[in-house]
PyMOL Python script that loads the backbone (N, CA, C, O; Angstrom):
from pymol import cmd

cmd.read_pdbstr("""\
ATOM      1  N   UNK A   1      20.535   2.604  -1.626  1.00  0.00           N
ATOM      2  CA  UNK A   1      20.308   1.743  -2.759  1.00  0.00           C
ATOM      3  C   UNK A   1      19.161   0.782  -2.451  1.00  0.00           C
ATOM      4  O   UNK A   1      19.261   0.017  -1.491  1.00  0.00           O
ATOM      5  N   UNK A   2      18.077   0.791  -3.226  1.00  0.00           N
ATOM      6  CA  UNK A   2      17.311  -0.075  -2.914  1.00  0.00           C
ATOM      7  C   UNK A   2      17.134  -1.343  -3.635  1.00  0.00           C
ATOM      8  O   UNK A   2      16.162  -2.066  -3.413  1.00  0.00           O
ATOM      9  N   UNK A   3      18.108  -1.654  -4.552  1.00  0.00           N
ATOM     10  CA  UNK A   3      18.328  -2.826  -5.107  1.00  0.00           C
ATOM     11  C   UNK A   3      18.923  -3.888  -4.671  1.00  0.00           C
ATOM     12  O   UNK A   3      19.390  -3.833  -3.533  1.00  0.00           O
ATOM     13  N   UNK A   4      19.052  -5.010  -5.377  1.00  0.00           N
ATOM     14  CA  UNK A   4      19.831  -6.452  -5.042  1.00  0.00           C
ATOM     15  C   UNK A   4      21.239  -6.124  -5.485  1.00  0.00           C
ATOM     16  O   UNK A   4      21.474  -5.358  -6.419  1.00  0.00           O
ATOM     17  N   UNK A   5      22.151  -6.732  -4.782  1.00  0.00           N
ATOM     18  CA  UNK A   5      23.584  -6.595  -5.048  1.00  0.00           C
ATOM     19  C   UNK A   5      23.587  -7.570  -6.842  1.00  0.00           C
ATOM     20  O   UNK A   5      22.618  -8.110  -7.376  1.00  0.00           O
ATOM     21  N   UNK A   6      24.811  -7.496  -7.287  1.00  0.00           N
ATOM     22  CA  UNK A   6      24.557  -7.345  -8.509  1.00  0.00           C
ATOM     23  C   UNK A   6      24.305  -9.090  -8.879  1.00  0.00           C
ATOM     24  O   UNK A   6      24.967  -9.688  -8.031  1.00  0.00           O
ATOM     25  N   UNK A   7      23.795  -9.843  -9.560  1.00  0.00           N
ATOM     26  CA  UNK A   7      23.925 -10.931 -10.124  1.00  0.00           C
ATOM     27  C   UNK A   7      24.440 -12.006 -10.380  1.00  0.00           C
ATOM     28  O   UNK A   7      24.939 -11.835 -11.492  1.00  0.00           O
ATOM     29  N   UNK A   8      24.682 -13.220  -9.997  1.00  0.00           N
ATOM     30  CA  UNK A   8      25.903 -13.997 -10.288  1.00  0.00           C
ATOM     31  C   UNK A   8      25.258 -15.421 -11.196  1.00  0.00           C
ATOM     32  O   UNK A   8      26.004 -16.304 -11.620  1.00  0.00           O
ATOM     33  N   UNK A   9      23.785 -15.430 -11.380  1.00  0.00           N
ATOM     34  CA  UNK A   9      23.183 -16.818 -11.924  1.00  0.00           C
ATOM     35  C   UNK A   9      22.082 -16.071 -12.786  1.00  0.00           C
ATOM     36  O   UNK A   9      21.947 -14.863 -12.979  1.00  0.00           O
ATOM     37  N   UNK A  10      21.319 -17.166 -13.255  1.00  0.00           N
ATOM     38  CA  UNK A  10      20.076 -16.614 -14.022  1.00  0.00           C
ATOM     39  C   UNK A  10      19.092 -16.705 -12.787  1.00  0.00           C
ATOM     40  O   UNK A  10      18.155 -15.912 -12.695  1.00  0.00           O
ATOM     41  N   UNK A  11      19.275 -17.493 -12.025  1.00  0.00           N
ATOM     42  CA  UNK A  11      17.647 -17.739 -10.941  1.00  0.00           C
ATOM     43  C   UNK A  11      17.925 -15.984 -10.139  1.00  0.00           C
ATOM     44  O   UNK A  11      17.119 -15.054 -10.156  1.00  0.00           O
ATOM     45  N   UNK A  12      19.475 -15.999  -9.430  1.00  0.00           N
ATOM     46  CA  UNK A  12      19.450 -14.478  -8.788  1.00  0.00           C
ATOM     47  C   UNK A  12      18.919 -13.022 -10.162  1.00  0.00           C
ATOM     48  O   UNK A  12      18.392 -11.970  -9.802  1.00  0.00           O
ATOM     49  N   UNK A  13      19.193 -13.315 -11.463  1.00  0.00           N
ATOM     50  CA  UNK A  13      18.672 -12.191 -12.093  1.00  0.00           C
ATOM     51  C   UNK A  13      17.414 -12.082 -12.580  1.00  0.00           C
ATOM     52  O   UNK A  13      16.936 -11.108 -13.161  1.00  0.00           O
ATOM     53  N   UNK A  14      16.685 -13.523 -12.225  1.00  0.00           N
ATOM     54  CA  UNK A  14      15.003 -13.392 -12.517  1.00  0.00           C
ATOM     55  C   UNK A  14      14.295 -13.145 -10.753  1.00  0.00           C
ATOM     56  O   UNK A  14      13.178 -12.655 -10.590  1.00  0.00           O
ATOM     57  N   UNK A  15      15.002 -13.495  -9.835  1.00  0.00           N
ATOM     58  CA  UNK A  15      14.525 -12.673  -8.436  1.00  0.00           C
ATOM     59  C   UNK A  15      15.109 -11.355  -8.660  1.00  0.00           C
ATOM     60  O   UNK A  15      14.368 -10.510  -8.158  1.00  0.00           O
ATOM     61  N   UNK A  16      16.012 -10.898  -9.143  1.00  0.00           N
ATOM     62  CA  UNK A  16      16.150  -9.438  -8.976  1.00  0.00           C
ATOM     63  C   UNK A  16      15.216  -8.521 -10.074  1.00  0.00           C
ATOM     64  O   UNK A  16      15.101  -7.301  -9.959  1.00  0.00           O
ATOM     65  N   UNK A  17      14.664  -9.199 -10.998  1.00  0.00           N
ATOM     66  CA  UNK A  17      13.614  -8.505 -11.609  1.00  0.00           C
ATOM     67  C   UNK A  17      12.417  -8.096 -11.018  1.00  0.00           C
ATOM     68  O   UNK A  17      11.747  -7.065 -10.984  1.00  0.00           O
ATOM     69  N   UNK A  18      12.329  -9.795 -10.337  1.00  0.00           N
ATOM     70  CA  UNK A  18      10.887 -10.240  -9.395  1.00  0.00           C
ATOM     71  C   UNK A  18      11.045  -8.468  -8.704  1.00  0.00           C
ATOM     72  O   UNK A  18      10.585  -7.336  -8.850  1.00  0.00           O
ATOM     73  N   UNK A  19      12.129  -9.324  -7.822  1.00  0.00           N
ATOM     74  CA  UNK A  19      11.893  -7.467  -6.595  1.00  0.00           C
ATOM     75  C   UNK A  19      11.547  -6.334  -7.219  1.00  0.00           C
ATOM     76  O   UNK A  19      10.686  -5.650  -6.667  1.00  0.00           O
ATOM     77  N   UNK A  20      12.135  -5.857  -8.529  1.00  0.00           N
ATOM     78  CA  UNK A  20      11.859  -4.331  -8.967  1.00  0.00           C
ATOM     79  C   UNK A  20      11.101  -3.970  -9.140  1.00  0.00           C
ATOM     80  O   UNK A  20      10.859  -2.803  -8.831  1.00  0.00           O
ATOM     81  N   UNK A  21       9.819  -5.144 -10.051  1.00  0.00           N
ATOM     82  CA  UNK A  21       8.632  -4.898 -10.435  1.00  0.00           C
ATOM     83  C   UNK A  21       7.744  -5.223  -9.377  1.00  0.00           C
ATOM     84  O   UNK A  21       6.613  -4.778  -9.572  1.00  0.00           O
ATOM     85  N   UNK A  22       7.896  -5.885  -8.271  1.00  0.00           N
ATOM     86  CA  UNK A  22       7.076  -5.416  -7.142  1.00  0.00           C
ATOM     87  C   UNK A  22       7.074  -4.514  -6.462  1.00  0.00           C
ATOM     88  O   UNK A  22       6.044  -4.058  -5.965  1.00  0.00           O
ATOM     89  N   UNK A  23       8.733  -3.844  -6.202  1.00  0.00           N
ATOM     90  CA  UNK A  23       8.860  -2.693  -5.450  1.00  0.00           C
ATOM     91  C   UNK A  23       7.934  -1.530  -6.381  1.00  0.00           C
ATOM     92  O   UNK A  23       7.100  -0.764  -5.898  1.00  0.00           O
ATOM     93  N   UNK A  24       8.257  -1.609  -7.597  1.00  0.00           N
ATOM     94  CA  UNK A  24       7.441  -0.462  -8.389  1.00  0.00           C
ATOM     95  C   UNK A  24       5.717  -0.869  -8.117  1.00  0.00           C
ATOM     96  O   UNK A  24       4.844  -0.001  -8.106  1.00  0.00           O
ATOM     97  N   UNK A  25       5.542  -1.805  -7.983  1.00  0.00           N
ATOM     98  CA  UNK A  25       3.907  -1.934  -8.514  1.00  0.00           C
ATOM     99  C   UNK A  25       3.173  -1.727  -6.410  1.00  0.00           C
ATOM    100  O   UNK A  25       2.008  -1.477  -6.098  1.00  0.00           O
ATOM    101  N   UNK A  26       3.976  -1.877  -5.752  1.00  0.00           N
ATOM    102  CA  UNK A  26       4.163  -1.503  -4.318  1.00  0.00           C
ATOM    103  C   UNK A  26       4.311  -0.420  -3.986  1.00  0.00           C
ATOM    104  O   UNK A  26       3.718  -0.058  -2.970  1.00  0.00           O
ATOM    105  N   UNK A  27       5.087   0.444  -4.647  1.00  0.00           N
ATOM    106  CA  UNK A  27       5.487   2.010  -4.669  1.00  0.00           C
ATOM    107  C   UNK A  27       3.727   2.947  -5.374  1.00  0.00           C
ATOM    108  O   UNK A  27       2.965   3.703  -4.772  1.00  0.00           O
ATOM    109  N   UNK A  28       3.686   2.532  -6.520  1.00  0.00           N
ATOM    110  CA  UNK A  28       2.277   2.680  -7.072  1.00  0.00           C
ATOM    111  C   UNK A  28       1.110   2.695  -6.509  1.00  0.00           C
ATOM    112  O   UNK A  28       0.354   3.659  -6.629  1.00  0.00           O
ATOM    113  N   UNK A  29       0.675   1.121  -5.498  1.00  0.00           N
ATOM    114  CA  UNK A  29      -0.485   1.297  -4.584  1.00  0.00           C
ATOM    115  C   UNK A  29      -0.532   1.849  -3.605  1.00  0.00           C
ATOM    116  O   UNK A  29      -1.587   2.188  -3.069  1.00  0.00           O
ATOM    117  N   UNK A  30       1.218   2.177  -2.912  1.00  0.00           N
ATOM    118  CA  UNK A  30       1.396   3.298  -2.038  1.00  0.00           C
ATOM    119  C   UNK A  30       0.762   4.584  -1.819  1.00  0.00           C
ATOM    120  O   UNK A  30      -0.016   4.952  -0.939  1.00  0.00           O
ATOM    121  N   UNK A  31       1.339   5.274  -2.960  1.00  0.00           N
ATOM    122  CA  UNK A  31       0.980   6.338  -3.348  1.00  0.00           C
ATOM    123  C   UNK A  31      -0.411   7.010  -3.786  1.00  0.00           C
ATOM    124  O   UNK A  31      -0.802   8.160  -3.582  1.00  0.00           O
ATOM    125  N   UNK A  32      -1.224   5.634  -4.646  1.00  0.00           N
ATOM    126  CA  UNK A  32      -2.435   5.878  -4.724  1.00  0.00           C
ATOM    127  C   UNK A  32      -3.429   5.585  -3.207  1.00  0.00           C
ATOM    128  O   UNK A  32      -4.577   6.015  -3.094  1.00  0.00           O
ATOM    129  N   UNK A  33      -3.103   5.218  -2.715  1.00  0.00           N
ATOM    130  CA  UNK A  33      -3.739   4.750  -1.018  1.00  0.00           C
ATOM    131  C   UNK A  33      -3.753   6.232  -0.263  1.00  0.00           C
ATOM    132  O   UNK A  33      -4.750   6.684   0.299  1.00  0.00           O
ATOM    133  N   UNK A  34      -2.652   6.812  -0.336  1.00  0.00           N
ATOM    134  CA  UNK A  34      -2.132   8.128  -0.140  1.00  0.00           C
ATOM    135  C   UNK A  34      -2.805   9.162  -0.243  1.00  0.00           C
ATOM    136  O   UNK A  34      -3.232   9.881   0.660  1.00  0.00           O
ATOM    137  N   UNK A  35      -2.946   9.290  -1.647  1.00  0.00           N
ATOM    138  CA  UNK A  35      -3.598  10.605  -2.658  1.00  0.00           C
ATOM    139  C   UNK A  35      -5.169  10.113  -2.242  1.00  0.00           C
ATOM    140  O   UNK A  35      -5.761  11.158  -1.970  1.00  0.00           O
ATOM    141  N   UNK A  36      -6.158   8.886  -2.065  1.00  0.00           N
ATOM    142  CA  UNK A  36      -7.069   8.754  -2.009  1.00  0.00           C
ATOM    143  C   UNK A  36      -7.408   9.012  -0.470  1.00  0.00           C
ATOM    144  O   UNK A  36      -8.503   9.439  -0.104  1.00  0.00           O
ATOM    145  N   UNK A  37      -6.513   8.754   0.261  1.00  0.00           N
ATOM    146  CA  UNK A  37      -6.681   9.204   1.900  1.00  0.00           C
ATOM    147  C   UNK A  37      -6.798  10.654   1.719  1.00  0.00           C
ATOM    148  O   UNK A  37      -7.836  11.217   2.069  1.00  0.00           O
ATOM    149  N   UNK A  38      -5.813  11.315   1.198  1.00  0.00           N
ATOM    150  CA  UNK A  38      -5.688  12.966   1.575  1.00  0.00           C
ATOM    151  C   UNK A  38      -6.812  13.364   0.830  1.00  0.00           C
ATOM    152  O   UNK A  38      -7.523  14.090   1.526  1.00  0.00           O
ATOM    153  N   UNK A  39      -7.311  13.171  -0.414  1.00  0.00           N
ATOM    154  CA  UNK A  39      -8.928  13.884  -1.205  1.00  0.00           C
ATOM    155  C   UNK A  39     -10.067  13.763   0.228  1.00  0.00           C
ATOM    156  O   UNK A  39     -10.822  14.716   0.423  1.00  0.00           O
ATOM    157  N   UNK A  40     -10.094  13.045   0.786  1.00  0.00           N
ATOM    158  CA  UNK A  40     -10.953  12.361   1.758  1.00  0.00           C
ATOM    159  C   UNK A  40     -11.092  13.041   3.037  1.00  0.00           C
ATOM    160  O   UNK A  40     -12.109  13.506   3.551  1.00  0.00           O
ATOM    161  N   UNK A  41      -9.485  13.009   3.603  1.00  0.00           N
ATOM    162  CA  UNK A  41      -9.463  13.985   4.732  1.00  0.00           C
ATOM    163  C   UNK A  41      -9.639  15.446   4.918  1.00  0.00           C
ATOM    164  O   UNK A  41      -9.732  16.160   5.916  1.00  0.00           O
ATOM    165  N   UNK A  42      -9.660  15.719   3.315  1.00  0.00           N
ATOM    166  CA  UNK A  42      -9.158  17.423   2.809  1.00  0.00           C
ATOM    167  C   UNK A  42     -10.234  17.984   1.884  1.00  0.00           C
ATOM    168  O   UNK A  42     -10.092  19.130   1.458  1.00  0.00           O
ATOM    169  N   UNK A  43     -11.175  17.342   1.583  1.00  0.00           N
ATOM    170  CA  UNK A  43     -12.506  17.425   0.522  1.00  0.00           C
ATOM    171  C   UNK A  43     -13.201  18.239   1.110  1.00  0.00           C
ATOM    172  O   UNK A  43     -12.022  18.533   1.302  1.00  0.00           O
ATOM    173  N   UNK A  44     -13.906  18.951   1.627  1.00  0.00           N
ATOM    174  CA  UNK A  44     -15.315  19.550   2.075  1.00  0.00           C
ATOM    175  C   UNK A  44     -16.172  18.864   1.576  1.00  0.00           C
ATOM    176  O   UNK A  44     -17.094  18.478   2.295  1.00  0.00           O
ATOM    177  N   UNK A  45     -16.131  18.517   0.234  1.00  0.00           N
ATOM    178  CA  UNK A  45     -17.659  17.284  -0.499  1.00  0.00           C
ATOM    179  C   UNK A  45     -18.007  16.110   0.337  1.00  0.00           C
ATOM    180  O   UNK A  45     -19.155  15.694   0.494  1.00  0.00           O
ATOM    181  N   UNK A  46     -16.838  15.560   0.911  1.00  0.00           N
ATOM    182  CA  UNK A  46     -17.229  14.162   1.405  1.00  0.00           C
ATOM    183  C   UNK A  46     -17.992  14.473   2.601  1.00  0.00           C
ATOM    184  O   UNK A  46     -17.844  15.518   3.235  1.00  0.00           O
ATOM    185  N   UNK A  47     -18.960  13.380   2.956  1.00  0.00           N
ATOM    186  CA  UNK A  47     -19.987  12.962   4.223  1.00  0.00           C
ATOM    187  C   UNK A  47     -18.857  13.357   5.514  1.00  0.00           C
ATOM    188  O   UNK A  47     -17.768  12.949   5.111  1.00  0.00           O
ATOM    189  N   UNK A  48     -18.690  13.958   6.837  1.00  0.00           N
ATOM    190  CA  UNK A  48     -17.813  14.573   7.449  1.00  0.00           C
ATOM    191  C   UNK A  48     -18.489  13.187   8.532  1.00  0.00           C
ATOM    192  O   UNK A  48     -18.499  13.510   9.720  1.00  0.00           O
ATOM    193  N   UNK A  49     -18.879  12.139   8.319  1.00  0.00           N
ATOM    194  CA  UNK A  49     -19.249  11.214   9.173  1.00  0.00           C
ATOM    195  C   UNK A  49     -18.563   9.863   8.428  1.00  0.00           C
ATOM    196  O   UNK A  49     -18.420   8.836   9.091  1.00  0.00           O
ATOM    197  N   UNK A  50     -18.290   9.901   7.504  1.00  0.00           N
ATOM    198  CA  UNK A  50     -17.739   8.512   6.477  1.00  0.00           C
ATOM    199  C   UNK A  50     -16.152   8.148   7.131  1.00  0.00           C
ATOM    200  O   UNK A  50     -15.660   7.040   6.918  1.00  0.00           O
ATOM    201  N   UNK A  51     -15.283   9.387   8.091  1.00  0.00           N
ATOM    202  CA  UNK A  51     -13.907   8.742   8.545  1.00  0.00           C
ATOM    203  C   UNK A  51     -14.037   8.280   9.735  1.00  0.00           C
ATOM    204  O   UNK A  51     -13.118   7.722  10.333  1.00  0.00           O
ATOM    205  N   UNK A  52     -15.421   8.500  10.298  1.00  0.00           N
ATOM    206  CA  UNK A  52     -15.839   8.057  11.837  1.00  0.00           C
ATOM    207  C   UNK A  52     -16.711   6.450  11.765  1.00  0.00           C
ATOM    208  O   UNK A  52     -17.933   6.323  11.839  1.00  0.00           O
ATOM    209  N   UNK A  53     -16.000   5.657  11.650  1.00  0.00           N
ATOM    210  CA  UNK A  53     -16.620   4.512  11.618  1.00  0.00           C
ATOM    211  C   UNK A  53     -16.038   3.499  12.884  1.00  0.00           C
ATOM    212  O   UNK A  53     -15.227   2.669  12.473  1.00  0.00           O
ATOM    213  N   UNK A  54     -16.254   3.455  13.990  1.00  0.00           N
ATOM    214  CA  UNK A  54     -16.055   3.215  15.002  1.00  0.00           C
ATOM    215  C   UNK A  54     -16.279   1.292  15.182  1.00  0.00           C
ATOM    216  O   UNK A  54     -15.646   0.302  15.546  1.00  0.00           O
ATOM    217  N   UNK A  55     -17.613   1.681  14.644  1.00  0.00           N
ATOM    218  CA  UNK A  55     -18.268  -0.088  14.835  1.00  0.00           C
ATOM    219  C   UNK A  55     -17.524  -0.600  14.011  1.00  0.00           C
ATOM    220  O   UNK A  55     -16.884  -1.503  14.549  1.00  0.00           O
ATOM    221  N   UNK A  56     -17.205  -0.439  12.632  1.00  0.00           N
ATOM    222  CA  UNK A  56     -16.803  -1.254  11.750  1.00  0.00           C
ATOM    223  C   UNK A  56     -15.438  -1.377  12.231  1.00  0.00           C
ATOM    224  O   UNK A  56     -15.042  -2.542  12.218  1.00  0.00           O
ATOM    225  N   UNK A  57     -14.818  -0.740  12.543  1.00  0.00           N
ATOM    226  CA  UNK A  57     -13.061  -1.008  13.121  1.00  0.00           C
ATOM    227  C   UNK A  57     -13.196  -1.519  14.201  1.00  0.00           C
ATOM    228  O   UNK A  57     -12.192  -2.205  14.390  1.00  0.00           O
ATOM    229  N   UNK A  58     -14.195  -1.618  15.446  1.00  0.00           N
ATOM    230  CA  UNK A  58     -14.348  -2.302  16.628  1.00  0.00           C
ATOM    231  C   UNK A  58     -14.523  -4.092  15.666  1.00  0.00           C
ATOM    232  O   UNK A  58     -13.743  -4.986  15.993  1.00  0.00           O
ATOM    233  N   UNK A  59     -15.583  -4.355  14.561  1.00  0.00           N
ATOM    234  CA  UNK A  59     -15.807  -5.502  14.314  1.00  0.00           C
ATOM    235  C   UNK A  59     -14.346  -6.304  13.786  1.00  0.00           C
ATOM    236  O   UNK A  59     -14.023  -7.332  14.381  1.00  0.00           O
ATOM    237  N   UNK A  60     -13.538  -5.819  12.718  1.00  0.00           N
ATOM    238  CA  UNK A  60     -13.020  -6.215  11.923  1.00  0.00           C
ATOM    239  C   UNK A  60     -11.627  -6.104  12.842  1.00  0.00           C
ATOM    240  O   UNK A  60     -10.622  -6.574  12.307  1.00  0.00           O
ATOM    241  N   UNK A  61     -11.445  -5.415  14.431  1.00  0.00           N
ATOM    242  CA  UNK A  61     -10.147  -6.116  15.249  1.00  0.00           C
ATOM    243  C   UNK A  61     -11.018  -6.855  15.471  1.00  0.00           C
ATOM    244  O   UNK A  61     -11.418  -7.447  14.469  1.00  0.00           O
ATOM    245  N   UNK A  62     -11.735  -7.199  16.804  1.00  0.00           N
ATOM    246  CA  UNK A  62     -12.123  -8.173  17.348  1.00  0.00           C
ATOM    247  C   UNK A  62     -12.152  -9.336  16.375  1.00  0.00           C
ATOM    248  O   UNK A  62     -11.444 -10.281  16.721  1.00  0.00           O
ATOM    249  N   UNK A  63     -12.915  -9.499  15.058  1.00  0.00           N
ATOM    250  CA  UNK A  63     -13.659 -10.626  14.524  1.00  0.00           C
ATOM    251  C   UNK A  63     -12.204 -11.814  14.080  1.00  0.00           C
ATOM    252  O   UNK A  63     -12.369 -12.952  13.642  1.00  0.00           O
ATOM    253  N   UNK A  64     -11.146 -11.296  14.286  1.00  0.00           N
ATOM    254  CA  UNK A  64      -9.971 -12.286  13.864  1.00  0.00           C
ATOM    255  C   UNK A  64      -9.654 -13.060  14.947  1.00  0.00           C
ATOM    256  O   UNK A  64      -9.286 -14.234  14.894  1.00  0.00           O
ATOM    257  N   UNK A  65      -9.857 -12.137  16.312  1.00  0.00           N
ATOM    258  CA  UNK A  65      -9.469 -12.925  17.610  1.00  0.00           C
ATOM    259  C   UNK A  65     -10.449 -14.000  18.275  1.00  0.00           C
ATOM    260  O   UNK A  65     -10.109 -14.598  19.295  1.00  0.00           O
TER     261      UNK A  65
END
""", "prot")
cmd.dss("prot")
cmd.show_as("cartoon", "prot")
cmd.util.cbc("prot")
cmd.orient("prot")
């Protein structure tokens, strides 16, 4: 069950809305993150150098620390 146990106030049944419609709108960018990774990894069209970006993932750990 991935819901809130059931309700007992109005504040617990406007957080249990809160959660659903984030879990859905969370579930959504999931999935599209997903489907746009696999076109990418699985394309023949795309640049076969565009998933090799080494520097830019070396900058963007380091640059927080």
């Amino acid at each position: 069950n991935l819901g809130l146990q059931d309700s007992s106030s109005p504040l617990m049944e406007q957080l249990n809305f809160f959660h659903d419609h984030t879990l859905l709108i969370l579930t959504m960018i999931t999935i599209l993150v997903g489907y746009i990774m696999g076109m990418l990894m699985f394309n023949k069209f795309t640049n076969r150098y565009l998933l090799h970006g080494q520097t830019i993932e070396i900058i963007w750990t380091v640059l927080p620390a």
